[in-house]
TIMAR-443612 format. One line per field, with one value per residue (C-alpha): residue number from 1; residue in one letter; x, y negated, z negated. Coordinates in steps of 0.1 Angstrom, whole numbers. Each point is the difference from the previous one (the first is absolute). Example, Ala and Ser with C-alpha at 12.3 -4.5 7.8 and 13.67 -1.06 7.14 Angstrom:
gunu c(1,2)
titor c(a,s)
u c(123,14)
v c(45,-34)
w c(-78,7)
//
This chain:
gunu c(1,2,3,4,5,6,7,8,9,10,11,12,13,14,15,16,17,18,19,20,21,22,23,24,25,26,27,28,29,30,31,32,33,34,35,36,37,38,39,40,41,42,43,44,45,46,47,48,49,50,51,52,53,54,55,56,57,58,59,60,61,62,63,64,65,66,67,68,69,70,71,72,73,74,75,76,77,78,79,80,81,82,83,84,85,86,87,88,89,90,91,92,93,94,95,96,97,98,99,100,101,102,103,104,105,106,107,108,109,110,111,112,113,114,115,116,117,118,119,120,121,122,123,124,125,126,127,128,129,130,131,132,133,134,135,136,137,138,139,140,141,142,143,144,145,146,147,148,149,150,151,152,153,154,155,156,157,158,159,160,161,162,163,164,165,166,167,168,169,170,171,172,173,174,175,176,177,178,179,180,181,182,183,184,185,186,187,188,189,190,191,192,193,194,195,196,197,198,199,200,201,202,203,204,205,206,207,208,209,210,211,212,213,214,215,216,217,218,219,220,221,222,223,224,225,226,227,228,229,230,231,232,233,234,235,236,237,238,239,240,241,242,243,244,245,246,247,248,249,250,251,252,253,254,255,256,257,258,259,260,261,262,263,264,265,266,267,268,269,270,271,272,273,274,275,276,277,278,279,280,281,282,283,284,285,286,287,288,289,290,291,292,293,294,295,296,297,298,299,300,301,302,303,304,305,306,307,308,309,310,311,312,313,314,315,316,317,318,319,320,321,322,323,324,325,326,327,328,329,330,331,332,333,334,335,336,337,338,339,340,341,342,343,344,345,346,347,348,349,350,351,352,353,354,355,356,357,358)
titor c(x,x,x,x,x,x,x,x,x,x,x,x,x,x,x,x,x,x,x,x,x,x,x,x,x,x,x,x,x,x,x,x,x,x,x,x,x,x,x,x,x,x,x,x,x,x,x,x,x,x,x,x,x,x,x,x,x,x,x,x,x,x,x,x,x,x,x,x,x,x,x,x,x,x,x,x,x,x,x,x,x,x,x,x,x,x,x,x,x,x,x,x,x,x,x,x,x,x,x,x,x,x,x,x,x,x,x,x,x,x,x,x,x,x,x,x,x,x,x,x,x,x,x,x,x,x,x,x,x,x,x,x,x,x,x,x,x,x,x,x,x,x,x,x,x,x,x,x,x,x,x,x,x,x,x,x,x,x,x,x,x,x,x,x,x,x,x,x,x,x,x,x,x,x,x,x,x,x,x,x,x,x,x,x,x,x,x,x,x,x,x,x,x,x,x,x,x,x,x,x,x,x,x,x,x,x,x,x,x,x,x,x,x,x,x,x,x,x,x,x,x,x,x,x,x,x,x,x,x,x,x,x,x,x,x,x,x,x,x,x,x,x,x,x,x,x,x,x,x,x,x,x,x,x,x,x,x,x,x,x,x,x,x,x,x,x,x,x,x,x,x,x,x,x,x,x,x,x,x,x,x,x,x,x,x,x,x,x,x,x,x,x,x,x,x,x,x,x,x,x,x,x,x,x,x,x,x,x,x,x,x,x,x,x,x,x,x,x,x,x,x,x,x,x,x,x,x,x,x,x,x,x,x,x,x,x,x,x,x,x,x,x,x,x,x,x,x,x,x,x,x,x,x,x,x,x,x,x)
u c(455,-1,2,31,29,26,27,-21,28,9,29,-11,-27,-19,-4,-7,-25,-19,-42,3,33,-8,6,-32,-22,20,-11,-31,-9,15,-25,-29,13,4,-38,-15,20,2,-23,-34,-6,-1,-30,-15,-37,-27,-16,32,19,-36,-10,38,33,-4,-25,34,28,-20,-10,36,11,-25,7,37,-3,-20,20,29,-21,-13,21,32,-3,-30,-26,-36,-20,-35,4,13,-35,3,33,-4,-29,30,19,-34,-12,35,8,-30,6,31,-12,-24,19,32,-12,38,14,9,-22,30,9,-34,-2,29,-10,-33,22,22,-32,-15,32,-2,-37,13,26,-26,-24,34,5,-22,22,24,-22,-24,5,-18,-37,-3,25,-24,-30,17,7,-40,-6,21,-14,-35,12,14,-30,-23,25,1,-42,0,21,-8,38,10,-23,-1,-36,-9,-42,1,30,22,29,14,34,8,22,36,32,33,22,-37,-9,-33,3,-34,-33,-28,25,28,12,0,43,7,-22,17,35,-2,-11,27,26,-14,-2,38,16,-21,10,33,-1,-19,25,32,-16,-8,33,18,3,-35,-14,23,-16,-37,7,17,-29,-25,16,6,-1,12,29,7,-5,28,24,-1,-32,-18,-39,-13,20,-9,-29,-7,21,-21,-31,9,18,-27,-28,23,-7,-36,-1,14,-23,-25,3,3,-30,-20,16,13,-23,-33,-2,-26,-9,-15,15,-25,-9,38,20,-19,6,-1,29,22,-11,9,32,9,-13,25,29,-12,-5,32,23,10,36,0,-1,-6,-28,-15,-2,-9,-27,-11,-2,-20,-29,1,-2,-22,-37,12,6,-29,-24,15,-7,-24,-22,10,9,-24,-28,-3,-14,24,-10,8,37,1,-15,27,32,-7,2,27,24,-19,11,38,1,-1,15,27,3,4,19,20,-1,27,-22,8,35,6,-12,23,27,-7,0,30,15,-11,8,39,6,-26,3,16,-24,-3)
v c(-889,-27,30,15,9,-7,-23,0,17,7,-7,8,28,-36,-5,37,3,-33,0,-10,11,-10,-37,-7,13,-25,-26,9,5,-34,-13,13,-14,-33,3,6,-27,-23,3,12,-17,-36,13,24,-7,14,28,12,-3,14,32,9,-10,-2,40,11,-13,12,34,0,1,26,23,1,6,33,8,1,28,20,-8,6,18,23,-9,-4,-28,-15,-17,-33,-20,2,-7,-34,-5,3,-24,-28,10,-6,-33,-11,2,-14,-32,-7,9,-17,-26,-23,32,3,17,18,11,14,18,19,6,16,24,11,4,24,19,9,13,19,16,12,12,15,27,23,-2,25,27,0,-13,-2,2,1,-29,-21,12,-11,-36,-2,6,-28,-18,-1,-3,-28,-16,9,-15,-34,-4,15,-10,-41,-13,4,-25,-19,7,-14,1,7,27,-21,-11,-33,-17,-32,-27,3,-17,2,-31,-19,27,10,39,15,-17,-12,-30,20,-9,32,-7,3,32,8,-6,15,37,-3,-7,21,33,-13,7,33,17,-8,14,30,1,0,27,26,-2,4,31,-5,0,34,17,-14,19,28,10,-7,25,27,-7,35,-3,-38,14,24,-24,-24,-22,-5,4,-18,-35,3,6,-24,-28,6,-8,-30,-17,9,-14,-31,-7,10,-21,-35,7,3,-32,-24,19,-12,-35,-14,22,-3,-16,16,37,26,35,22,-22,-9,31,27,32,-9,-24,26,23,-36,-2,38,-5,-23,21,27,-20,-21,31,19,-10,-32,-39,-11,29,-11,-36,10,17,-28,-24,28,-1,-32,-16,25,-6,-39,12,20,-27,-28,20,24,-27,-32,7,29,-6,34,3,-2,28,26,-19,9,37,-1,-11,29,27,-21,7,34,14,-18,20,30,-7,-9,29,24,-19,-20,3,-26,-29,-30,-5,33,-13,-31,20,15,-30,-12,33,-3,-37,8,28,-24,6,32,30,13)
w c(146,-34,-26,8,-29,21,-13,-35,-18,-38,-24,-35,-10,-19,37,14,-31,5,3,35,13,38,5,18,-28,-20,23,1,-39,-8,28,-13,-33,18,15,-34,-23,26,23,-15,-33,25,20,-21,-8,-30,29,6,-32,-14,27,10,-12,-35,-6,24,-27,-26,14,15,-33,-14,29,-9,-36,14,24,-25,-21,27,32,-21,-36,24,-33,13,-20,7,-29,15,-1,-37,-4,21,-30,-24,16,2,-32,-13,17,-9,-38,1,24,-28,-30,11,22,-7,19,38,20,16,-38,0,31,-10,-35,16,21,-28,-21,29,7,-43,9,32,-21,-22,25,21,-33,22,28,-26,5,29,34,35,3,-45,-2,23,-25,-25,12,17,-37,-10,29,-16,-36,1,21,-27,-28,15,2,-33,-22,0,-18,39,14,-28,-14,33,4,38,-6,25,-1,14,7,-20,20,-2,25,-1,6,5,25,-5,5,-21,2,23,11,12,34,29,2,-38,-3,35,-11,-38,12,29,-25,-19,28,13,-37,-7,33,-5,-33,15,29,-25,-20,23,16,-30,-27,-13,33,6,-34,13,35,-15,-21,31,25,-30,-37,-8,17,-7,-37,3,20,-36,8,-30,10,-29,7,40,-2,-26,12,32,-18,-19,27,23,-26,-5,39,2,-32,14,31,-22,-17,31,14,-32,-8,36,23,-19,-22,-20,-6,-13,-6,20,32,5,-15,9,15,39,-15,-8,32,20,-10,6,35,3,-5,19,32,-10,-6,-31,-14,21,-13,34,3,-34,18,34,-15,-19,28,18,-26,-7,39,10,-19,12,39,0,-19,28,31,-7,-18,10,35,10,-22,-17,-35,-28,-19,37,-2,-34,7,29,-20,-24,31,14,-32,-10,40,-3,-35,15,35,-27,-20,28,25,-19,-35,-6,17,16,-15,21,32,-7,-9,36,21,-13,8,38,0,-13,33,29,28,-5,-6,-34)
//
């Protein structure tokens, strides 16, 4: 009987065209905002800055810079491991060659820097498409994997091949480092996830969203109608990269802390993330973050009370998460294919007519 439209009337199409044009959403996004700016960074602690809320912001934001190229432009990548090795790599050389610079400058600068390599491994995207196109970016996937150990200007002739984040704060806020407190790392990536999935929000509803969606559904005919393929689909890649390349950046200076390119940007990275999506929804921000809260709580529910609780071994939890997501995968892709964002999408539908019978 609470989520009801009744009496929730608009005036202006600003207000018919709003994100959340039903009032209680409204109430209840600025809650959760409330809860995680107010709320959280007081009682938040290392284990669960460390095994939960932080890997979520981080994949959160990884999993919409994905989604954005295969959930709306319809480009497959498995590419996104390496590019979130652009974005560390990157950060990385400009923490230590610009150390009077703000880490926030940085983070950024490692994004842009990522999107310019995603445009250049998106130039495929102009010809092939579908199961080539995900070649393609495995390809890139593994390249640039084997550039970082090899090449050692990128870890700075380091003799272990690892890389490591210096110290840095902002406003005397320790945010990189072993000394960093679980609340700064906590609050930066949540800043950090609120102003990127705005950004994400803003552009899929607008024209370049349109163009990405257009060329998803049918390029040949968004191709006739005036979209131009070549700045979709790029646009899609670079933006997409930019995202994947910010995640990849707080992963390695805020998350880690130290890394090296094979053990932390591998191939299961890139497969992780895509999971993510899938069980999130395709075309969804709140599917790219549903999913990511999936992945990321479940090893931690499994580990407390399958381990802790019951006493079972760790590596038959571990043997068990990977069924768990392999069999939702699936379950997924033939019931649902538009993942939990769908079944949200759902309830609030049967919520709006309760008690009535839909």
């Amino acid at each position: 009987m609470f989520y009801r439209e009744s009496g929730d009337f608009k005036t202006t199409y600003t207000e018919d065209s709003q994100t959340f044009p039903i009032k209680f959403d409204r109430i209840r996004y600025y809650a959760v905002l409330a809860v995680a700016f107010g709320v959280i960074p007081f009682f938040i602690n290392d284990y669960w800055a460390n095994a939960v809320f932080v890997p979520f912001l981080i994949y959160a934001i990884a999993a919409i810079g994905l989604n954005i190229l295969v959930g709306y432009c319809g480009q497959v990548s498995l590419g996104t491991g390496g590019f979130m090795a652009v974005g560390a790599y990157a950060v990385y050389k400009l923490m230590t060659s610009f150390p009077e610079v703000s880490i926030v400058i940085h983070v950024l600068l490692a994004g842009g820097i990522t999107a310019c390599v995603g445009l250049l491994f998106g130039l495929p995207s102009l010809r092939i498409k579908g199961f080539y196109l995900a070649v393609a970016t495995l390809a890139a996937q593994f390249f640039l994997v084997w550039l970082f150990n090899k090449v050692p200007w990128f870890y700075n002739y380091s003799a272990s091949g690892q890389i490591s984040a210096p110290e840095r704060d902002i406003f005397g806020i320790i945010l990189t480092g072993p000394n960093t407190s679980a609340s700064a790392k906590y609050l930066f990536c949540a800043l950090m996830l609120l102003a990127l999935a705005w950004l994400a929000r803003n552009l899929t509803r607008g024209a370049m969203g349109r163009r990405w969606m257009a060329i998803r559904d049918m390029d040949i005919a968004a191709e006739i109608i005036g979209v131009n393929p070549l700045g979709a689909k790029l646009s899609a890649f670079a933006v997409s990269s930019f995202f994947i390349g910010v995640s990849g950046a707080l992963f390695f200076a805020v998350y880690l802390g130290a890394a090296e390119v094979g053990e932390s940007f591998g191939i299961q990275k890139s497969f992780l993330v895509l999971f993510m999506v899938i069980i999130g929804g395709l075309g969804s921000i709140f599917g790219s973050l549903a999913g990511a809260a999936f992945l990321v709580l479940l090893p931690v529910f499994l580990k407390n009370v399958l381990v802790g609780m019951l006493g079972w071994p760790t590596d038959l939890a571990a043997h068990l998460e990977l069924m768990i997501v392999g069999a939702l995968i699936i379950i997924f892709l033939i019931a649902e294919p538009h993942g939990i964002a769908q079944l949200w999408r759902h309830t609030k539908e049967k919520l709006r007519l309760w008690p009535f019978p839909h």
